[in-house]
N, C-alpha and C positions, 0 to 999 in steps of 0.2 A: 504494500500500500504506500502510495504517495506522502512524504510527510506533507501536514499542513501547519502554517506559520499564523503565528500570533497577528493581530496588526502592529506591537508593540515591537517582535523579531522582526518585521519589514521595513520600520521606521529606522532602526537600529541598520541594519544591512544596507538602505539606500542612504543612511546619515540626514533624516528631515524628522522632523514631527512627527507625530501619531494623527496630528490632527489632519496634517497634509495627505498620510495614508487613506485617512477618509475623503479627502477632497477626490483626490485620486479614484476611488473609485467608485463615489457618487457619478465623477465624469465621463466615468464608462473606460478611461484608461488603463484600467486593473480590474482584472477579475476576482471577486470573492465567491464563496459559498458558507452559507449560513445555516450553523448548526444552532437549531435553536434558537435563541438569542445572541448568537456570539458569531462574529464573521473570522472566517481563513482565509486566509491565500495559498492556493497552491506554490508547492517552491518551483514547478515548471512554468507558473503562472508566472510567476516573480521573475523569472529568465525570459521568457520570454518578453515583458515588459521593458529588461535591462538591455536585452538586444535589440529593440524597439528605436531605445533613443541615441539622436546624434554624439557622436562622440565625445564631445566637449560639453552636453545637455547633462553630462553625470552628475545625478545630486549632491555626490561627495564634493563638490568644487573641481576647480581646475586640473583636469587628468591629462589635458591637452597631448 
């Protein structure tokens, strides 16, 4: 089985907020799934997303 991440583990991996992890995928640019009351992200999800964005777009700051 896939592991599934925190929004707290994705916030931490991309280096932004928690809050920004929900903006994120309120905006349809991250997929969650919702157990319950509690949202995950897949970690193929999370890859996928990170290959998504332009090179220099990395939330860590400048990877140039």
């Amino acid at each position: 089985m896939e592991p599934l991440l925190t929004l707290r583990e994705v916030s931490m991996r991309l280096n932004i907020p928690t809050r920004s992890v929900y903006k994120l995928i309120k905006e349809g640019r991250l997929k969650s799934s919702k157990l319950g009351k509690l949202l995950r992200v897949k970690e193929s999800e999370l890859c996928l997303f990170i290959d998504g964005l332009p090179q220099k777009q990395y939330f860590g700051g400048n990877r140039g």
